[in-house]
C-alpha positions in Angstrom: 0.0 0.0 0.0 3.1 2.3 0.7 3.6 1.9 -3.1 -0.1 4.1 -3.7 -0.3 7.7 -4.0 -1.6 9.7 -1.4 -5.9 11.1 -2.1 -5.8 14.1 -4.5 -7.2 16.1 -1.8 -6.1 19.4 -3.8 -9.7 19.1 -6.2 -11.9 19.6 -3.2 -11.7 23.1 -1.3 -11.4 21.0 2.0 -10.4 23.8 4.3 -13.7 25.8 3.2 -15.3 22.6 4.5 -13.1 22.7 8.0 -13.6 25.7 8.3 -17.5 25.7 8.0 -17.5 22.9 10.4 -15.4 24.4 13.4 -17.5 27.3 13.2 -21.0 25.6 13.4 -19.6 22.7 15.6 -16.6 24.2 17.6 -14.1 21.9 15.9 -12.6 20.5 12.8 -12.0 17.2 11.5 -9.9 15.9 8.3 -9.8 12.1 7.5 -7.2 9.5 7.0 -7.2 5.7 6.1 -4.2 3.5 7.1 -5.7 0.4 6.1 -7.7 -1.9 3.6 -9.7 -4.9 4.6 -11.3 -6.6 7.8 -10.4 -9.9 8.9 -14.0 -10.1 11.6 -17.1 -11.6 10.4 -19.7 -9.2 12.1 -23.0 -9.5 9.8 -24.1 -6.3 8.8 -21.2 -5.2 7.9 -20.1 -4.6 4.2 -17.1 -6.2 2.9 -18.0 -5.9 -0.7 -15.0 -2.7 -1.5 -12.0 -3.5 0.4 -12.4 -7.5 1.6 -11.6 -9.6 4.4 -7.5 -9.7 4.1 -6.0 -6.7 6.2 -3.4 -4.4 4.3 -1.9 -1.7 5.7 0.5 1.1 5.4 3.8 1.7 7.2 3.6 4.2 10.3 6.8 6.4 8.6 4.2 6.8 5.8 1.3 7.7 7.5 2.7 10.2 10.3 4.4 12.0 7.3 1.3 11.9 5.3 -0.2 13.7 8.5 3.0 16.1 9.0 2.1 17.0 5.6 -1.1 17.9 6.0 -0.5 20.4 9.1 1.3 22.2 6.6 -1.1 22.2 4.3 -4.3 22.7 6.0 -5.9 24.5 9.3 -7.8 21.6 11.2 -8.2 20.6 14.6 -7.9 16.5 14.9 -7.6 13.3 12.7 -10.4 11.0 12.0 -8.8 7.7 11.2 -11.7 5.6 9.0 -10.0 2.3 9.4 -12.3 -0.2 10.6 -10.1 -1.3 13.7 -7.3 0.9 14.1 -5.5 -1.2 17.2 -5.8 -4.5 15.2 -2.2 -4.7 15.4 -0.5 -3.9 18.5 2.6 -4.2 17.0 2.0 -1.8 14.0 0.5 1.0 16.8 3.6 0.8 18.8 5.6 1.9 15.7 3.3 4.2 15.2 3.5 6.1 18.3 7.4 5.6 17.8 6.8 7.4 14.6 4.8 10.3 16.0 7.8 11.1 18.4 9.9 10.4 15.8 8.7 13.2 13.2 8.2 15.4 16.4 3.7 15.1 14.9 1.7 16.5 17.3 -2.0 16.2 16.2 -5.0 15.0 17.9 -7.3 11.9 16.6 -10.1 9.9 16.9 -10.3 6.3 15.7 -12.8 2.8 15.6 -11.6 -0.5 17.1 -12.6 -3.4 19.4 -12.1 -4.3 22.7 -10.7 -7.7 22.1 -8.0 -5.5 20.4 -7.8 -3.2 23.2 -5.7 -3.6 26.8 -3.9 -1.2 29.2 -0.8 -1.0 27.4 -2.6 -0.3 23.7 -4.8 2.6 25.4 -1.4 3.6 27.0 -0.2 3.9 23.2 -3.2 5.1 21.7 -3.1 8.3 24.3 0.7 8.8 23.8 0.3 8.9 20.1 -2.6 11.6 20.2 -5.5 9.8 20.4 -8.2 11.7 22.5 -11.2 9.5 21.7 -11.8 6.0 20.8 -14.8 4.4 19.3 -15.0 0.4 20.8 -18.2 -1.4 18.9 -20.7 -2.9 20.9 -23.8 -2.9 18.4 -26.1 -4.5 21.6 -26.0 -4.9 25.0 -27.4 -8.2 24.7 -24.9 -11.1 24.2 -27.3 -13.1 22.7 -27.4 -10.6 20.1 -23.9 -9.5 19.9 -23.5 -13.6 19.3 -26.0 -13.5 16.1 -24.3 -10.9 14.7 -21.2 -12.9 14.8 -19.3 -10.0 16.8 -17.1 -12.6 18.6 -16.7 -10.4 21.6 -18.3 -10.3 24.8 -20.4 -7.6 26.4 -18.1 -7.4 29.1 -15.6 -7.3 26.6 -16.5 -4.0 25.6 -17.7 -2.9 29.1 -14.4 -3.2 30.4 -12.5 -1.6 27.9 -14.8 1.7 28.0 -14.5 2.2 31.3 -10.9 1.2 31.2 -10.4 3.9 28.5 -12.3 6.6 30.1 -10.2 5.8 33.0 -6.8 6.7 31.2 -8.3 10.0 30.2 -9.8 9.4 27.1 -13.3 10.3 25.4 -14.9 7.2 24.7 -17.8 6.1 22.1 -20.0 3.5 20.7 -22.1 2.3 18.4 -25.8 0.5 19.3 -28.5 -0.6 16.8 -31.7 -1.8 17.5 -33.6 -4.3 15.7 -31.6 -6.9 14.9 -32.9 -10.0 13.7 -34.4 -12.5 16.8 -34.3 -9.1 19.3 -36.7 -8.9 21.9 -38.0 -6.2 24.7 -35.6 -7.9 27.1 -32.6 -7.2 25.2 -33.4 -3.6 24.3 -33.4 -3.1 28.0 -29.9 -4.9 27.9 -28.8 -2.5 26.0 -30.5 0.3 28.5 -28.4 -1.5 31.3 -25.2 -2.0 29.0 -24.5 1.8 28.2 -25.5 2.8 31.7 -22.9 0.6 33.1 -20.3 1.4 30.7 -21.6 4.6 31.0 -19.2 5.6 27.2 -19.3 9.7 26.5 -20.9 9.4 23.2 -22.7 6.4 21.8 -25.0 6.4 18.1 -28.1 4.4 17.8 -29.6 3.1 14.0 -32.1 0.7 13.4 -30.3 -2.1 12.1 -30.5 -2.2 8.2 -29.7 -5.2 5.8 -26.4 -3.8 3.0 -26.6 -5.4 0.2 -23.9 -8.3 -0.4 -23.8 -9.0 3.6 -25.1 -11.9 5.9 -27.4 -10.4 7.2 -29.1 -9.0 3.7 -29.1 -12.8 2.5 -30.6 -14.0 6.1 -33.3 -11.1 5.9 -33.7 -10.8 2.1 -37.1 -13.4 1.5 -38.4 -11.3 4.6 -38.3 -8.0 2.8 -41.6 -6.0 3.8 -41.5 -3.6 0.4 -39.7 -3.5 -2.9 -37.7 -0.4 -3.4 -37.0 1.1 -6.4 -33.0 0.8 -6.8 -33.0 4.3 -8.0 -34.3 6.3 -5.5 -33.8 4.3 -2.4 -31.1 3.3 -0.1 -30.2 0.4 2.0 -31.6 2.3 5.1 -35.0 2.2 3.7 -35.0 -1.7 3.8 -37.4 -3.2 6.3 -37.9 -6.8 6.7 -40.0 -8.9 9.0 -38.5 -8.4 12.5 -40.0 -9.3 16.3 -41.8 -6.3 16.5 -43.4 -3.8 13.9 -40.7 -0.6 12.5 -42.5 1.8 14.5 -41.9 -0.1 17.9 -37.8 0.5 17.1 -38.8 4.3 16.3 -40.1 4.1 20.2 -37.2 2.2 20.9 -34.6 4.2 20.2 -36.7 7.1 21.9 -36.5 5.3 25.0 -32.9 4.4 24.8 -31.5 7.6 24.3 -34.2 9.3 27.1 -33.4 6.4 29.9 -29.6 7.1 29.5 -30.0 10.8 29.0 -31.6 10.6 32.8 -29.3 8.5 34.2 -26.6 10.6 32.9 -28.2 13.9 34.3 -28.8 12.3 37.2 -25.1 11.9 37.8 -24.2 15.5 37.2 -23.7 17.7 40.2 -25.9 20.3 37.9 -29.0 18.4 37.1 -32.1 19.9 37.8 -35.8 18.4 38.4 -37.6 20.0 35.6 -34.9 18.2 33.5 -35.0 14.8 34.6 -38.4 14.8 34.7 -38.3 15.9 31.4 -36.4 13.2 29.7 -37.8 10.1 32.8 -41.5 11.2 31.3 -40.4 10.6 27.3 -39.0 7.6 28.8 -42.4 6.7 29.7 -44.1 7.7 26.8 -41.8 6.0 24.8 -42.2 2.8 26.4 -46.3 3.2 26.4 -45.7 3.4 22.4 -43.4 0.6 22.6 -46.3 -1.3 24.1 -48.7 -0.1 22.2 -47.2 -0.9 19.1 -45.9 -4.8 20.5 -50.1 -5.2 21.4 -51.4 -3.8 18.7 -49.3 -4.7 15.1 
């Protein structure tokens, strides 16, 4: 890959873009890839582009390609797109050895796993700029996490956000609802899996079947509608799942509102009107969730 030239970043007026962004969002971001390929499994996740084989560049070449781009750009941090950016250990540990190295001093966010995460890899991750890791968790249900073929453990994951958080740094994950075979029980896994883990940011999708995946060819005779190819996209699909579409809409209402109040409750600041505020859409949320389980 070190034989590839760098993205021709020169035919887009990036910094107008960074520069739009910092002022509506308080920061910037520019992105990078290291890597090609995924060696996991997980099910709804595409592999159609870059395959399952792992390639990746050399840490000289990337920390220069990032030296090069403080000179040539005003941003504030790094987004690193690879897919699982501490896959090897050995590879990061040159890395940060690189950073010092080229004397690169650059923030950066980045995606991994926590089966490819320990103490001494967030000690690396931190000295080599990193200020926020993403570790995928897709469910706090393992029964779920299992038919998604995720090969990790909730406590897996668990243990690495807190362990992260504890070493200073801003953690994330990911959490879909819907997933083939889920039930009310494990949605309020999930409820008890990010308030235990407790990460600083988290996103929430209904889960959605990508063409050329698993999961499309397990759902695919279950499809609900036939989209034109045109005009649609793969997060239109719906399929036949335990509970009606709408029941997820609630779902995800009720996720975000339960941990929003457990959340405020922790803060030193919280006030009443506001945790009433998010305990009662809680409610409401679940009344639609039960509404919609009863009735369709």
């Amino acid at each position: 890959m070190d034989s590839l030239p760098l993205p021709n970043r020169k035919k887009i007026q990036l910094q107008n873009y960074f520069n739009a962004w910092k002022e509506r969002h308080g920061a910037s971001a520019i992105s990078v890839s290291t890597m090609r390929g995924c060696p996991y499994t997980c099910k709804w996740c595409s592999r159609a582009v870059y395959g399952q084989s792992y390639r990746r560049r050399s840490p000289a070449k990337v920390v220069a390609e990032m030296k090069e781009l403080q000179l040539q750009y005003t941003f504030d941090t790094i987004w690193f797109v690879d897919d699982v950016f501490s896959i090897s250990h050995k590879w990061l540990e040159e890395f940060r050895n690189e950073i010092v190295k080229q004397g690169v001093q650059v923030l950066y966010e980045c995606i991994t796993r926590a089966d490819r995460l320990n103490e001494e890899v967030i000690g690396l991750l931190k000295e080599s700029g990193c200020f926020r890791v993403w570790i995928g968790a897709e469910s706090g249900s393992q029964k779920i996490i299992d038919a998604m073929d995720r090969r990790v453990t909730v406590e897996q994951v668990r243990g690495m956000i807190q362990m992260a958080k504890s070493k200073g740094l801003q953690t994330g994950t990911f959490i879909m609802v819907g997933y083939p075979g889920e039930t009310e029980a494990d949605i309020e896994e999930t409820i008890k899996h990010l308030k235990l883990s407790d990460p600083d940011l988290y996103t929430i999708t209904v889960a959605y079947p990508i063409k050329g995946t698993p999961l499309y060819e397990e759902t695919e005779s279950s499809f609900l509608h036939a989209l034109p190819w045109e005009s649609s996209t793969d997060r239109q699909i719906d399929f036949q799942r335990t509970y009606s579409r709408r029941y997820y809409d609630y779902a995800i209402r009720r996720v975000y509102n339960e941990v929003a109040y457990f959340k405020e409750r922790k803060s030193s600041k919280s006030a009443i009107l506001s945790l009433t505020k998010f305990k009662l859409k809680s409610f409401l949320a679940k009344g639609g969730m039960l509404w919609e389980r009863s009735f369709h």
